[in-house]
Phi, psi and omega in degrees: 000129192263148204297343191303319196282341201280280200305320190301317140331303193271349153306291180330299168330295223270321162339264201310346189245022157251303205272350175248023198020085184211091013266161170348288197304339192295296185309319185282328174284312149001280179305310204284298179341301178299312166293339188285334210121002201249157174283125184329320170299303179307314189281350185266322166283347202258330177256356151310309171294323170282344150318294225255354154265331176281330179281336175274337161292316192284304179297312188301332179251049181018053191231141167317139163320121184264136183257001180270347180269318217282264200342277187345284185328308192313296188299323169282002189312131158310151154261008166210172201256000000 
């Protein structure tokens, strides 16, 4: 799997968890990015990646997705650079 197919997974993720708002915290951080000033791209990309470190901890230590670390990763994202 090459990264365009990776990030493009964990965009399509961060889609699906703001439209089904599942979990919350995915939609609230979203809004507050959008509301702080950052640009659609910027706010999808910017919670992907935090997507994309709880999933390299989790494969790296043979552990379930934790949604209390991901929800962390989310609230610190900045809303301006």
């Amino acid at each position: 799997m090459n990264d365009k197919t990776v990030r493009d997974a964990m965009l399509d993720t961060v889609l699906s968890q703001i439209n089904d708002n599942n979990p919350p915290e995915a939609r609230e951080t979203y809004d507050r990015l959008i509301f702080g000033g950052r640009s659609n791209s910027q706010a999808l990309q910017l919670m992907a990646a935090a997507l994309r470190v709880e999933m390299d901890r989790m494969l790296k230590e043979s552990t379930p997705f934790d949604n209390e670390r991901y929800s962390a990763l989310l609230q610190k994202i900045p809303t301006e650079d």
